[in-house]
C-alpha positions in Angstrom: 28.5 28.8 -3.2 29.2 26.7 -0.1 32.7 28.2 0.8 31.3 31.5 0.2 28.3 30.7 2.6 30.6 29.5 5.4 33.6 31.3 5.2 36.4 30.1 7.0 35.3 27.3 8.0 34.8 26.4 4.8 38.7 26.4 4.2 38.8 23.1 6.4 40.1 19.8 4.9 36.9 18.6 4.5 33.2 20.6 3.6 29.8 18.9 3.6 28.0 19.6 0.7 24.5 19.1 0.1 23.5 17.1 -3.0 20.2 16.9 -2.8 18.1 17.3 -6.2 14.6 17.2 -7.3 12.4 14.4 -9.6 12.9 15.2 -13.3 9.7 16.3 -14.4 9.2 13.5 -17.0 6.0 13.0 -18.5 5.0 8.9 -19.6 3.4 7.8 -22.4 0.3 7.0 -20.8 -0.3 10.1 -18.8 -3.7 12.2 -20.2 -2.1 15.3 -21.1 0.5 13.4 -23.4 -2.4 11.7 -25.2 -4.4 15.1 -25.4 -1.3 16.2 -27.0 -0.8 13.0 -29.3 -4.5 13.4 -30.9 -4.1 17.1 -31.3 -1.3 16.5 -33.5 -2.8 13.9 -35.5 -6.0 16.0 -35.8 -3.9 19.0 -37.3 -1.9 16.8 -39.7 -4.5 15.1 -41.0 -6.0 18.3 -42.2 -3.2 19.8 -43.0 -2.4 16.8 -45.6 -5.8 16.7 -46.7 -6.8 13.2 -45.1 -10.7 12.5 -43.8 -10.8 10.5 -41.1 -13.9 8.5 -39.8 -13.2 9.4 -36.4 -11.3 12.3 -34.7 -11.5 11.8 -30.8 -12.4 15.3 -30.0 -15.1 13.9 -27.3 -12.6 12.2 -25.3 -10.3 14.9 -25.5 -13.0 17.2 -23.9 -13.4 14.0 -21.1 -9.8 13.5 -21.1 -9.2 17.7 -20.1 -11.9 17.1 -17.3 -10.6 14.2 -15.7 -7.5 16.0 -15.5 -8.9 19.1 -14.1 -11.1 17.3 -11.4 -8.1 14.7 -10.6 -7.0 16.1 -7.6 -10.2 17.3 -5.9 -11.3 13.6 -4.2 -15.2 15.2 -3.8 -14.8 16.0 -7.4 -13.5 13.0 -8.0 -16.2 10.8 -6.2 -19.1 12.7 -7.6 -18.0 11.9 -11.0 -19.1 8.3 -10.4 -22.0 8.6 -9.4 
């Protein structure tokens, strides 16, 4: 791409290239929508194997999903402690 971009002058002993690269897009263990993700999963095996559980976290995955929806607004944000 670079010698095709520069042309002749590309043909020189040496060529600059750029290497820059972007962040992986990697996603921790203790980010929200991982966790959504985690109890979903549980949820839907549970059921699927037939197990009752005494507790199934669907409340904090609905205060979970609006955390992360108001995260980046900082009025949002600073209205939802008060």
């Amino acid at each position: 791409m670079s010698v095709s971009l520069h042309g002749d002058l590309a043909q020189e002993g040496a060529v600059n290239i750029d290497t820059t690269f972007h962040e992986k897009n990697i996603t921790y263990p203790t980010d929200s929508k991982l966790t959504i993700k985690i109890i979903n999963r549980l949820n839907k095996l549970a059921k699927a194997h037939g197990f009752q559980q005494r507790r199934t976290y669907v409340k904090e995955v609905k205060s979970l999903r609006l955390s992360i929806r108001h995260y980046q607004n900082v009025k949002k944000r600073m209205l939802e402690k008060y």
